[in-house]
N, CA, C and O atoms as a GROMACS GRO file, in nm:
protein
  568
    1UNK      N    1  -4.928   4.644  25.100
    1UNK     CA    2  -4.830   4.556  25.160
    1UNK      C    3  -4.794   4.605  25.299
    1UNK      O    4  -4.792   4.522  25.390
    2UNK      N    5  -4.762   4.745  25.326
    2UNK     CA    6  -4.764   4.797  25.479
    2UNK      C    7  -4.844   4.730  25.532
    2UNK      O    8  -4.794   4.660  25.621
    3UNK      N    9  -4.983   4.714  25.515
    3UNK     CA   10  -5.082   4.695  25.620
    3UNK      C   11  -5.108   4.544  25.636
    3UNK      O   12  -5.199   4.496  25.703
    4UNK      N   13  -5.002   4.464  25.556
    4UNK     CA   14  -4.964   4.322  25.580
    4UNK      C   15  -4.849   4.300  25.706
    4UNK      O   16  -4.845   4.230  25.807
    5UNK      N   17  -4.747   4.409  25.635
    5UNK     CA   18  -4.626   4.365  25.726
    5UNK      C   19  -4.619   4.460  25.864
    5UNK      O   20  -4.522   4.446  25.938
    6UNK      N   21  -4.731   4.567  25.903
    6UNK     CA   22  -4.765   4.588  25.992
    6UNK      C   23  -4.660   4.692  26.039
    6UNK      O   24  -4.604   4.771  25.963
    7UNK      N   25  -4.640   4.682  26.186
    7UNK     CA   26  -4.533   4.776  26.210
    7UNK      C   27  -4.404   4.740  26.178
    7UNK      O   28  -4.328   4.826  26.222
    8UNK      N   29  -4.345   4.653  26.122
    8UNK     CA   30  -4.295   4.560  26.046
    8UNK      C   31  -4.204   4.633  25.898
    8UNK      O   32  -4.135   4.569  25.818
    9UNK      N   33  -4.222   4.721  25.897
    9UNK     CA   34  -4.211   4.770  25.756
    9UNK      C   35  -4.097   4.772  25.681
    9UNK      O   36  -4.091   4.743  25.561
   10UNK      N   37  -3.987   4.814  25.768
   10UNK     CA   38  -3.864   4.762  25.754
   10UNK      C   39  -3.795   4.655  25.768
   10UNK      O   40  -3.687   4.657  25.828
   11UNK      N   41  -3.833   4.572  25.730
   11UNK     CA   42  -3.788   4.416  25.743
   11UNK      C   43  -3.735   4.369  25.610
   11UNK      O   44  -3.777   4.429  25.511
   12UNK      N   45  -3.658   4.280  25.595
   12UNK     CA   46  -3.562   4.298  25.449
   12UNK      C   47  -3.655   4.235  25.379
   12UNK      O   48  -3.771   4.199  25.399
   13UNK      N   49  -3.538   4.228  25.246
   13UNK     CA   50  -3.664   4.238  25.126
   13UNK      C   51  -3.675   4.024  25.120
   13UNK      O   52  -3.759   3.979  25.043
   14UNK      N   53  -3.620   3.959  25.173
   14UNK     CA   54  -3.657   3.818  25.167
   14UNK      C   55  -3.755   3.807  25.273
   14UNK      O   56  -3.804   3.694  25.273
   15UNK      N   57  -3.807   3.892  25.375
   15UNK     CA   58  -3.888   3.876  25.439
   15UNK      C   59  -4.024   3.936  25.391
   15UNK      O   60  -4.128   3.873  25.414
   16UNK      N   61  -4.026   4.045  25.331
   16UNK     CA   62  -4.155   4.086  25.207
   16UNK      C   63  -4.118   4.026  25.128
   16UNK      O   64  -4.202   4.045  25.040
   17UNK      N   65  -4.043   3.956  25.089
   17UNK     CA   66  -4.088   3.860  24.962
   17UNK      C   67  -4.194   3.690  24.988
   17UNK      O   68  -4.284   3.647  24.915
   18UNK      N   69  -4.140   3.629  25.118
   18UNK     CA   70  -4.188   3.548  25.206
   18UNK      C   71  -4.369   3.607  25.223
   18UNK      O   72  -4.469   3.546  25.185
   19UNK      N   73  -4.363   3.728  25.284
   19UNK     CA   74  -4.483   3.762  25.302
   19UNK      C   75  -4.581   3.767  25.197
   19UNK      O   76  -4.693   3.718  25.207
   20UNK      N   77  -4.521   3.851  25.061
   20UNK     CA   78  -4.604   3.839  24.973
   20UNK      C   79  -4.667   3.678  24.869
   20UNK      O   80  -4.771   3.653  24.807
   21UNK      N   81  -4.545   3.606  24.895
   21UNK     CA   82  -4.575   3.458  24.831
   21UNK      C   83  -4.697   3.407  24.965
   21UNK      O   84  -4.767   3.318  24.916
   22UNK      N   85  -4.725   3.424  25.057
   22UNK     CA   86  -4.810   3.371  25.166
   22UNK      C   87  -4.908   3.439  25.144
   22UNK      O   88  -5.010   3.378  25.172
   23UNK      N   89  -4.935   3.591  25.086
   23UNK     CA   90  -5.024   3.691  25.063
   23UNK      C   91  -5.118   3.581  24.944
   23UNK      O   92  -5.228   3.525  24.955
   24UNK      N   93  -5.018   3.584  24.834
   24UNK     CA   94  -5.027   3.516  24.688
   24UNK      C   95  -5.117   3.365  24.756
   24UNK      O   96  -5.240   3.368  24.753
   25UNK      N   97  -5.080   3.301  24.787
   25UNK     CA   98  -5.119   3.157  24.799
   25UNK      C   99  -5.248   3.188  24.855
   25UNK      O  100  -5.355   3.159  24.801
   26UNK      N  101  -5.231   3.258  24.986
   26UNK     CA  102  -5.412   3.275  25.032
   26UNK      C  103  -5.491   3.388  24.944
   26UNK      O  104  -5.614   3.396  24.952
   27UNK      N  105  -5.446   3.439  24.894
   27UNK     CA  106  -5.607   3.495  24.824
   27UNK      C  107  -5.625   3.388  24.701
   27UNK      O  108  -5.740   3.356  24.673
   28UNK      N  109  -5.547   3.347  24.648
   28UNK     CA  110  -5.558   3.235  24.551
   28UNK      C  111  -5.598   3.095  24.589
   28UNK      O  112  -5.624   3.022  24.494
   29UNK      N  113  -5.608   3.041  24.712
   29UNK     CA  114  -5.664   2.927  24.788
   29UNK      C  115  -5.839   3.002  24.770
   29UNK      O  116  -5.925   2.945  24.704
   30UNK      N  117  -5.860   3.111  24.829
   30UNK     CA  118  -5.994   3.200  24.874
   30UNK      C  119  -6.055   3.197  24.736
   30UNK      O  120  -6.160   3.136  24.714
   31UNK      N  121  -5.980   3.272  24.629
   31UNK     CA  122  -6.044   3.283  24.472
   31UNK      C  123  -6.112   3.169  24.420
   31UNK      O  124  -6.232   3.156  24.395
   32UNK      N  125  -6.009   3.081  24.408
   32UNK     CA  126  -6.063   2.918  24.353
   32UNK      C  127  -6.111   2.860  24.436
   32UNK      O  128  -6.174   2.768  24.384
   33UNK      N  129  -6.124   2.858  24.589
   33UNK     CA  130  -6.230   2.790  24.652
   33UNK      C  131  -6.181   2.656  24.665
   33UNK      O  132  -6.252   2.555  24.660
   34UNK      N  133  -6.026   2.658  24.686
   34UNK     CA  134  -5.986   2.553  24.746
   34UNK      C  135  -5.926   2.510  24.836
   34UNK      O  136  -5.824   2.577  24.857
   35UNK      N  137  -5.941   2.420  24.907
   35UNK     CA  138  -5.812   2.450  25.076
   35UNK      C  139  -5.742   2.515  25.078
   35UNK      O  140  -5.720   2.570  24.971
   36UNK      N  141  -5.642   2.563  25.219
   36UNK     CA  142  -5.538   2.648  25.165
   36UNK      C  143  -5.416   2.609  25.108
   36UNK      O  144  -5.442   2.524  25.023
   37UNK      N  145  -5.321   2.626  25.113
   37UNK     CA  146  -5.206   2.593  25.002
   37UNK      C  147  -5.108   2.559  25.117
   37UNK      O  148  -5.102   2.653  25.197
   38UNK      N  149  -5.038   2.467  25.146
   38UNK     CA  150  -4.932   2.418  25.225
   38UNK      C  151  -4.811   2.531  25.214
   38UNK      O  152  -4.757   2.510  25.106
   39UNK      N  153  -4.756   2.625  25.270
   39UNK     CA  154  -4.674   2.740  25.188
   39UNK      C  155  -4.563   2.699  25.197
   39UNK      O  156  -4.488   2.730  25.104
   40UNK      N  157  -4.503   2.610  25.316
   40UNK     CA  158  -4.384   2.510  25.314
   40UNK      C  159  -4.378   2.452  25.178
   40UNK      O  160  -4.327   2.492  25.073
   41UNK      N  161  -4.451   2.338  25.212
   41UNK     CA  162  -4.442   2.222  25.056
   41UNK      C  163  -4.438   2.300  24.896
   41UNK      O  164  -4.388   2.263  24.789
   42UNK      N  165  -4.509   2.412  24.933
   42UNK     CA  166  -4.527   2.484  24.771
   42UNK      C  167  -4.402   2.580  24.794
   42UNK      O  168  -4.387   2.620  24.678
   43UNK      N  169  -4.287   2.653  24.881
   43UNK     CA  170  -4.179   2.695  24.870
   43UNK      C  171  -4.027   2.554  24.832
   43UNK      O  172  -3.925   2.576  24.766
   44UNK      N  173  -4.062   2.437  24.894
   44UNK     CA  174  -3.984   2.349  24.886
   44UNK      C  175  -3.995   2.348  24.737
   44UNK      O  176  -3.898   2.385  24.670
   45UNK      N  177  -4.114   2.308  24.676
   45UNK     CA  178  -4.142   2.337  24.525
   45UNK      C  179  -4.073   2.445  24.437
   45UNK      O  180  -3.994   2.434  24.343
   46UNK      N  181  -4.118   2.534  24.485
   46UNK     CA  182  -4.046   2.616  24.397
   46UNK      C  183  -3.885   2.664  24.407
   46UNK      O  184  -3.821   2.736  24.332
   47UNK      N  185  -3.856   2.613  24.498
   47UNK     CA  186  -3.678   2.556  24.480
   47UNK      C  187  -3.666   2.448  24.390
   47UNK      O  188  -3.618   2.438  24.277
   48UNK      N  189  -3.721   2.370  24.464
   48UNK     CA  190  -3.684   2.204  24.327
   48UNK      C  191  -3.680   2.266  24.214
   48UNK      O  192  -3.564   2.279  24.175
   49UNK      N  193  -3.783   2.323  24.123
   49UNK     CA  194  -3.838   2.384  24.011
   49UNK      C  195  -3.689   2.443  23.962
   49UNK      O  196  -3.606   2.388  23.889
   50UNK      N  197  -3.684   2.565  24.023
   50UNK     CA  198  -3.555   2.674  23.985
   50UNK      C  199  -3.433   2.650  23.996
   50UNK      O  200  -3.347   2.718  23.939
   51UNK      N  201  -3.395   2.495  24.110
   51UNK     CA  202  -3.293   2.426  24.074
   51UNK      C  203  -3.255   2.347  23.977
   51UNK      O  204  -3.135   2.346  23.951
   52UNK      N  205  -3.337   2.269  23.906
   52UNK     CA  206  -3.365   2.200  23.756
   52UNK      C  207  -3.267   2.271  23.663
   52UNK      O  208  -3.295   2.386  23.629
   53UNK      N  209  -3.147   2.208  23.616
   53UNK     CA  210  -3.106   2.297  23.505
   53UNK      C  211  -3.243   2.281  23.357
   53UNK      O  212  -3.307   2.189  23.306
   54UNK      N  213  -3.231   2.423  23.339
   54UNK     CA  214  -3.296   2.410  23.216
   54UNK      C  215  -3.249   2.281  23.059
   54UNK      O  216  -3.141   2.231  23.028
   55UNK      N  217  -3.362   2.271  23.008
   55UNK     CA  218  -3.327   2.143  22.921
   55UNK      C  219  -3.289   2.228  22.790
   55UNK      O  220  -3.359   2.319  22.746
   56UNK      N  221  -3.155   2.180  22.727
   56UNK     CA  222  -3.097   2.272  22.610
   56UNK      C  223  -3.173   2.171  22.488
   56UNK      O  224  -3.102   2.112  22.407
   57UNK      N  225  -3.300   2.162  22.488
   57UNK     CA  226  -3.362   2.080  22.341
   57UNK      C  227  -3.327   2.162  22.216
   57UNK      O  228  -3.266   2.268  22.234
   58UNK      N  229  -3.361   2.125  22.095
   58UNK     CA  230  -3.358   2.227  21.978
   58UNK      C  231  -3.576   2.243  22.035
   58UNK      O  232  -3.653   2.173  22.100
   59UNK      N  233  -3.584   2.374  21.962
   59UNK     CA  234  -3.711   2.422  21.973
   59UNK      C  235  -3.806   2.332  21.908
   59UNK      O  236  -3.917   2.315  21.958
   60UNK      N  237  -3.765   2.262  21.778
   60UNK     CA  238  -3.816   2.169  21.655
   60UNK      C  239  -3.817   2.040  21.694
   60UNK      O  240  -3.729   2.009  21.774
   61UNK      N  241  -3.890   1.959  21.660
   61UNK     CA  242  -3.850   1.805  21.668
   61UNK      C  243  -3.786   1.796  21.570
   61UNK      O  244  -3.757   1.908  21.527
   62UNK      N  245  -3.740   1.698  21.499
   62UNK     CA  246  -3.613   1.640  21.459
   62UNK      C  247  -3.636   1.684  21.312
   62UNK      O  248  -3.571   1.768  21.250
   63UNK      N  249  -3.740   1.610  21.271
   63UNK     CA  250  -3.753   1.619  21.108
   63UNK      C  251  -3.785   1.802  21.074
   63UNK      O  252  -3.802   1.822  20.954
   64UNK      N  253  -3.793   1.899  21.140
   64UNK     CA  254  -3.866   1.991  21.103
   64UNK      C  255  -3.710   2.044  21.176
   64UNK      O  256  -3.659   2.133  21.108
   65UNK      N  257  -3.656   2.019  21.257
   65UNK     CA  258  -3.526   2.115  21.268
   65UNK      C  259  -3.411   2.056  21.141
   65UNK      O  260  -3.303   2.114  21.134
   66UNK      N  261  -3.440   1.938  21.044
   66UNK     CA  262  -3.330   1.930  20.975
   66UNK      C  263  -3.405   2.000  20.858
   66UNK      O  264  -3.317   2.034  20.778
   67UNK      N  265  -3.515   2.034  20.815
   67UNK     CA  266  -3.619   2.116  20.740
   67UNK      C  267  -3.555   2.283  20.731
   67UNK      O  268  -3.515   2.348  20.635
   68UNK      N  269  -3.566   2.319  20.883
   68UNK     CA  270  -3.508   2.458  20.910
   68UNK      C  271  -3.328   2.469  20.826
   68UNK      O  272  -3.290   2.558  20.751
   69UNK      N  273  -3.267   2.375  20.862
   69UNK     CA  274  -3.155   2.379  20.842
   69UNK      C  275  -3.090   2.356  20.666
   69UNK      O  276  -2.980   2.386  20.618
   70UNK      N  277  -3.179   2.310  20.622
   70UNK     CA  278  -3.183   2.300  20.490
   70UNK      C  279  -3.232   2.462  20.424
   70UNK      O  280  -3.162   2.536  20.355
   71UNK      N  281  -3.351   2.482  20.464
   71UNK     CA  282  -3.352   2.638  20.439
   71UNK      C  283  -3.275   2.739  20.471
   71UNK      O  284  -3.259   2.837  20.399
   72UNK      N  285  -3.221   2.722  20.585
   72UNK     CA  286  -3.146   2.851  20.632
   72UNK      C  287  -2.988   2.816  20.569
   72UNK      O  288  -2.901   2.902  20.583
   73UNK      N  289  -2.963   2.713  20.513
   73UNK     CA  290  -2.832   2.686  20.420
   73UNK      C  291  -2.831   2.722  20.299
   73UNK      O  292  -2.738   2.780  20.241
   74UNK      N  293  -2.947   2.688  20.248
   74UNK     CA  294  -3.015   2.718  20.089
   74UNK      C  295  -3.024   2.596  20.005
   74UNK      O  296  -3.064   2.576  19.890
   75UNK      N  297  -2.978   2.532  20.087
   75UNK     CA  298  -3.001   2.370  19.993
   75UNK      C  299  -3.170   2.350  19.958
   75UNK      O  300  -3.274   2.382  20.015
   76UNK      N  301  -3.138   2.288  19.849
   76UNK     CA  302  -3.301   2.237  19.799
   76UNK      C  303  -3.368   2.133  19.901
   76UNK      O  304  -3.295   2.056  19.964
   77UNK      N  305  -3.565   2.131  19.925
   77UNK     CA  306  -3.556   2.054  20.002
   77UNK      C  307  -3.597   1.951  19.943
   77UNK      O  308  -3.626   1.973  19.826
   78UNK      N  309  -3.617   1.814  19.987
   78UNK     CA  310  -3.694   1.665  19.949
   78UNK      C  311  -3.803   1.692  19.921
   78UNK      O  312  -3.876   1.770  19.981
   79UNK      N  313  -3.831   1.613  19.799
   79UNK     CA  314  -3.949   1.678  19.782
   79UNK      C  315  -4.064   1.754  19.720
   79UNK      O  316  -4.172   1.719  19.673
   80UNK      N  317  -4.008   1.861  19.736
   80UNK     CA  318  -4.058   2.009  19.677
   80UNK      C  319  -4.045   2.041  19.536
   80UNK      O  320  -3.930   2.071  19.504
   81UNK      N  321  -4.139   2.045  19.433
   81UNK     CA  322  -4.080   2.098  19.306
   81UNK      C  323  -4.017   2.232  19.319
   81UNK      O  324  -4.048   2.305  19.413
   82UNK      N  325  -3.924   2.270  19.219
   82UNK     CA  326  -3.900   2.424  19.249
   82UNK      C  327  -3.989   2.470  19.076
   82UNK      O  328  -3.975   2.421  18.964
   83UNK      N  329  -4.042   2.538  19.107
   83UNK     CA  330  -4.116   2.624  18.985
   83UNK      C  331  -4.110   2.747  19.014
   83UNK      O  332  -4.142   2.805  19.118
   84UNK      N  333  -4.050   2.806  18.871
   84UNK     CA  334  -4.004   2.974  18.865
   84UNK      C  335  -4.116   3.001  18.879
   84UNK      O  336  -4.221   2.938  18.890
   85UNK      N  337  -4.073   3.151  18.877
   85UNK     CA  338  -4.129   3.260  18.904
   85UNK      C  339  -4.176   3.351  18.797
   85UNK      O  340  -4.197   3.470  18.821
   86UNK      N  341  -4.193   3.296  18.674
   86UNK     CA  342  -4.219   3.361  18.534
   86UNK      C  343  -4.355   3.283  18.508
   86UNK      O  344  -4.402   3.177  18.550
   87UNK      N  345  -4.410   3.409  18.393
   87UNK     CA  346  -4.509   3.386  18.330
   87UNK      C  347  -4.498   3.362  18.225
   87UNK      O  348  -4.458   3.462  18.166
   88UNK      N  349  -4.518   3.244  18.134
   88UNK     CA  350  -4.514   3.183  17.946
   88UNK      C  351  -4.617   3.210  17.909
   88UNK      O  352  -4.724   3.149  17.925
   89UNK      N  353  -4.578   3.372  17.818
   89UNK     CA  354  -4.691   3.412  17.800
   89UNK      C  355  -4.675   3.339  17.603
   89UNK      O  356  -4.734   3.389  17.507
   90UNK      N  357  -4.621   3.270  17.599
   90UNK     CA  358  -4.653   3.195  17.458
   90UNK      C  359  -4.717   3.086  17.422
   90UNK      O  360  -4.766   3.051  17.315
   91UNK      N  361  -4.708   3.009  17.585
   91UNK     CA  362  -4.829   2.892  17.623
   91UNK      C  363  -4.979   2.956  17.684
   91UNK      O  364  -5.052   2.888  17.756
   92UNK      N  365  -5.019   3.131  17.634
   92UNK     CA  366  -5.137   3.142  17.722
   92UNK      C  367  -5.283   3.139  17.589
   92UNK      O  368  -5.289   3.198  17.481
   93UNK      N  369  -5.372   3.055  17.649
   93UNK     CA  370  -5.477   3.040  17.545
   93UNK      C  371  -5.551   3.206  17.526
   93UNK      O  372  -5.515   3.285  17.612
   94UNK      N  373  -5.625   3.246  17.445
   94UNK     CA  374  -5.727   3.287  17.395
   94UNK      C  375  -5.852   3.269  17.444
   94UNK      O  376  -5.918   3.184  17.385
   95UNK      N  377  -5.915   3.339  17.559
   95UNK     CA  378  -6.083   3.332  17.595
   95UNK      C  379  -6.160   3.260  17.446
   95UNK      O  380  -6.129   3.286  17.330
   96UNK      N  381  -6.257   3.176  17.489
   96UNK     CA  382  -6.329   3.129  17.324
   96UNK      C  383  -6.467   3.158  17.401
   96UNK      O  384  -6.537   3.060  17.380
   97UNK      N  385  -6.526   3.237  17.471
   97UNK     CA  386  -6.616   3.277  17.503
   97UNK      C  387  -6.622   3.419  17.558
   97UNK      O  388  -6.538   3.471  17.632
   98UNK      N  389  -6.790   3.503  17.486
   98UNK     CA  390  -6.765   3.611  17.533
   98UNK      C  391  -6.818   3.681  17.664
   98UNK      O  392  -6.912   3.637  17.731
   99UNK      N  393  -6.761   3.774  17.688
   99UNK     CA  394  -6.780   3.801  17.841
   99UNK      C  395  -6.883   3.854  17.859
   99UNK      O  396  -6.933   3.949  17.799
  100UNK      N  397  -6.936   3.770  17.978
  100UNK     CA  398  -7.084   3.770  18.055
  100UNK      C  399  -7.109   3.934  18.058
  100UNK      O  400  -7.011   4.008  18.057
  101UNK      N  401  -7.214   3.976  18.062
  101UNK     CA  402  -7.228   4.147  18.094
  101UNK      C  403  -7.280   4.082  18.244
  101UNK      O  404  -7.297   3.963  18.271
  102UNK      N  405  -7.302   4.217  18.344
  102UNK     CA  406  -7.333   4.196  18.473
  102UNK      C  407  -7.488   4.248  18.458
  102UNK      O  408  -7.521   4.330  18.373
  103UNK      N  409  -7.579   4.190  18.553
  103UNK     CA  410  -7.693   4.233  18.540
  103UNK      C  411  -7.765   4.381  18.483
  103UNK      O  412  -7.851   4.405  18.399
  104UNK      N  413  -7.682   4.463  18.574
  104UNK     CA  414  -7.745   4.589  18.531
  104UNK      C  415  -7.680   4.668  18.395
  104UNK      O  416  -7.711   4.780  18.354
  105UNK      N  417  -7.558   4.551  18.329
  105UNK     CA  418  -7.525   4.626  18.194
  105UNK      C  419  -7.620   4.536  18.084
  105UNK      O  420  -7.616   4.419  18.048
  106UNK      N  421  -7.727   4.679  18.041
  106UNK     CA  422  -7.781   4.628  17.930
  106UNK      C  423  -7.752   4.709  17.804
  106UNK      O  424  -7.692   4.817  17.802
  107UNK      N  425  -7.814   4.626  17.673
  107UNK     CA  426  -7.792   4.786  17.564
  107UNK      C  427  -7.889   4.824  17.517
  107UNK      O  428  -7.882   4.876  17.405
  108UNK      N  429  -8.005   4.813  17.579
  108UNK     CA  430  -8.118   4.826  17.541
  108UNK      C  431  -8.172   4.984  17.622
  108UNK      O  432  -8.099   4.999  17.720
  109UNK      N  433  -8.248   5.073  17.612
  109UNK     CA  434  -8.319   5.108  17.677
  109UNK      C  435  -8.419   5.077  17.735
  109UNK      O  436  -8.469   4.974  17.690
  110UNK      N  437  -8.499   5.146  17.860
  110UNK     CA  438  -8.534   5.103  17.926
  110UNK      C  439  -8.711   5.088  17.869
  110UNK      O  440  -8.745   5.176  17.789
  111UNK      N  441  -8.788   5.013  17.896
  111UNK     CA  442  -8.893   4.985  17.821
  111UNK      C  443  -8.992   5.016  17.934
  111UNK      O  444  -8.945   5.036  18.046
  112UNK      N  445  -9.146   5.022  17.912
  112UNK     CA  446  -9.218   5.051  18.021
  112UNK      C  447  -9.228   4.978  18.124
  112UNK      O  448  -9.244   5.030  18.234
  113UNK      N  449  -9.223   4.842  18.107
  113UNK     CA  450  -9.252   4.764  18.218
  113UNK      C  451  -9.115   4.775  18.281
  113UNK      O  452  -9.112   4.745  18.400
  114UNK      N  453  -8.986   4.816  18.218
  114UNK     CA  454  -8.871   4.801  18.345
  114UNK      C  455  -8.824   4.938  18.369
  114UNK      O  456  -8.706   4.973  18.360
  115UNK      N  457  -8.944   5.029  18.406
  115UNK     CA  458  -8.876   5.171  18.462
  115UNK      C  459  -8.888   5.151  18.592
  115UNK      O  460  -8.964   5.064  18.634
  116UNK      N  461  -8.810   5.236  18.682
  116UNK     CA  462  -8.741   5.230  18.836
  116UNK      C  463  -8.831   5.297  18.856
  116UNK      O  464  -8.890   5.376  18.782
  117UNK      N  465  -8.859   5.248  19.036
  117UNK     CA  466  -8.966   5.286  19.136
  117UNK      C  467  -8.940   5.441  19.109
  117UNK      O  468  -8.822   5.470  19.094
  118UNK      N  469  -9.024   5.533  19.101
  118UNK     CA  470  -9.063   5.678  19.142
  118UNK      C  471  -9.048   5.744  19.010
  118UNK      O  472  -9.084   5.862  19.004
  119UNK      N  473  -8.993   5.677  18.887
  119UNK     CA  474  -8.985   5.757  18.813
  119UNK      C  475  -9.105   5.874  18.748
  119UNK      O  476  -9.102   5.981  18.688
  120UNK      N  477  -9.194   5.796  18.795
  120UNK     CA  478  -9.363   5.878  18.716
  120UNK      C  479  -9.441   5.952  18.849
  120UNK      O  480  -9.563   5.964  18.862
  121UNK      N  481  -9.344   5.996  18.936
  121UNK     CA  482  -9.385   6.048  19.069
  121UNK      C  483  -9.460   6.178  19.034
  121UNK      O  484  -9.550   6.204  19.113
  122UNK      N  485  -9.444   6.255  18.943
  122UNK     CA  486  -9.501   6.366  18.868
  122UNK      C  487  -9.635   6.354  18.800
  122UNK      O  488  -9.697   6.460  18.792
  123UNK      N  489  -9.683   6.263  18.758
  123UNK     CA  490  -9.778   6.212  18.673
  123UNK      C  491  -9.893   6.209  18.775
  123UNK      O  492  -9.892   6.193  18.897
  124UNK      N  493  -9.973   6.226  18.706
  124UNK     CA  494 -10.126   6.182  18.798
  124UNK      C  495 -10.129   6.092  18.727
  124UNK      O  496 -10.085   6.083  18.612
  125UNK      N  497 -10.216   5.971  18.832
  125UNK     CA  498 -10.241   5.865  18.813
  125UNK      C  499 -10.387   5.816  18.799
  125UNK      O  500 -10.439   5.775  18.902
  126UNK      N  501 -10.444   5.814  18.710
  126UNK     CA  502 -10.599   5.784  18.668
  126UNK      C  503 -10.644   5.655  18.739
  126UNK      O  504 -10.597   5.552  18.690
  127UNK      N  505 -10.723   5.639  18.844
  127UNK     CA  506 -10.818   5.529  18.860
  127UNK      C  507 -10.912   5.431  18.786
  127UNK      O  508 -11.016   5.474  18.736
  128UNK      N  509 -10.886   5.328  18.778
  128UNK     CA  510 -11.041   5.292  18.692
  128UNK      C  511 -11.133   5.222  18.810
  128UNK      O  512 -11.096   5.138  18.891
  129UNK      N  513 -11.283   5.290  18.793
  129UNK     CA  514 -11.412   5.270  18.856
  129UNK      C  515 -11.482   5.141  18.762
  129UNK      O  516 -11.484   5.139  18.639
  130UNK      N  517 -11.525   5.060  18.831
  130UNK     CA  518 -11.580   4.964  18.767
  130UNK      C  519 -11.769   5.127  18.768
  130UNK      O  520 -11.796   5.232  18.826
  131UNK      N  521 -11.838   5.034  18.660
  131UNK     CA  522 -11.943   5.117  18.643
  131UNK      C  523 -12.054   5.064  18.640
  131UNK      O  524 -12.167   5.108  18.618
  132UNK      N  525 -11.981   4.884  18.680
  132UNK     CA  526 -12.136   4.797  18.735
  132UNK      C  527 -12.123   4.773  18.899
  132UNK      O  528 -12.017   4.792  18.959
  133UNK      N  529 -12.239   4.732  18.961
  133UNK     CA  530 -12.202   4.722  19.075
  133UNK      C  531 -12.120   4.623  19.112
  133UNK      O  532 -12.109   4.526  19.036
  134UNK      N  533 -12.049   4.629  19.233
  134UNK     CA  534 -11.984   4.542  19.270
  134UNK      C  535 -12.067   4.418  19.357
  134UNK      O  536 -12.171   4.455  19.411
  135UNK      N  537 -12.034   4.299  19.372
  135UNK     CA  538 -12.080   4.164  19.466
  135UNK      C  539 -12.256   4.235  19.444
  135UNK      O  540 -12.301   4.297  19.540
  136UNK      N  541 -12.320   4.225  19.350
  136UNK     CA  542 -12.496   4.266  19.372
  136UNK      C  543 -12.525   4.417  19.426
  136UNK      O  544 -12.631   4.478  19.413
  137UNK      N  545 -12.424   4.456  19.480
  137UNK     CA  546 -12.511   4.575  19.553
  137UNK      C  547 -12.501   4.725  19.444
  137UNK      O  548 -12.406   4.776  19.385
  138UNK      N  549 -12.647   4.760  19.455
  138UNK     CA  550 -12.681   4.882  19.376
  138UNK      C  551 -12.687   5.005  19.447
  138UNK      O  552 -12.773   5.000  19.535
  139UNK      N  553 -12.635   5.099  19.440
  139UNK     CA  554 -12.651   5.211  19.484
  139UNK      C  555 -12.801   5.289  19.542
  139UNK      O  556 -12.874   5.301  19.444
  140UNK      N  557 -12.853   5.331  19.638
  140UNK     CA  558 -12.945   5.344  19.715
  140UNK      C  559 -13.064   5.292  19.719
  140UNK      O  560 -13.171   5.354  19.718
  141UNK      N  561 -13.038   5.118  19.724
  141UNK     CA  562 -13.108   5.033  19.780
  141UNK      C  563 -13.031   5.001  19.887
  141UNK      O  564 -12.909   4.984  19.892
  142UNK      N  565 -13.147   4.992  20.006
  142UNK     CA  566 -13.129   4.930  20.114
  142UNK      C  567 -13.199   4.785  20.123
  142UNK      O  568 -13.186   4.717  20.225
   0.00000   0.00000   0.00000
């Protein structure tokens, strides 16, 4: 900001404030790439603006602020069933089916065809050689 207001430095603070709203408008005309900003018309603005008394609305529109007001009184609202907060455990049925097991609970042991990868990692494993030739070809004929 010195090297705005130049030798300038001491100049009151509505005059760096002036400077910096003129600072504000042109790099923000430059950023967005749009003409520059009238700094008159956009200060006239922002008086109008800050002279405006603020509007005292409720935050709610109408039906939802008389909503709030019903709750925050405790009155019941339109509407709404109220259903406790208990469990009747004398109206609760009986499962009539029995419970699924999950895939990997079985009660069986495990049989050969469903043993897990590596278990026979120890074992030698026997090849079988066919002992006729294969597709015609005989051994040392050319």
């Amino acid at each position: 900001m010195a090297a705005i207001l130049g030798p300038n430095a001491g100049s009151s603070p509505s005059q760096i404030q002036e400077l910096t709203l003129r600072a504000r408008l042109f790099y923000y005309a430059r950023k967005k790439n749009i003409p520059p900003v009238n700094f008159d018309a956009y200060k006239a603005h922002l008086a109008a603006k800050s002279s405006q008394p603020a509007e005292t609305s409720t935050p709610y529109p109408i039906p939802f602020a008389d909503i709030v007001a019903l709750i925050t009184s405790g009155q019941p609202i339109p509407g709404i069933r109220d259903i406790p907060a208990t469990v009747l455990s004398d109206r609760a049925t009986q499962p009539m089916a029995n419970k699924r097991k999950k895939p990997w609970e079985k009660d069986e042991p495990l049989t050969v065809e469903e043993r897990t990868f590596g278990d026979r990692r120890d074992e030698a494993t026997v090849q079988d050689v066919p002992e006729e030739p294969i597709f015609g070809h005989t051994e040392g004929k050319s």
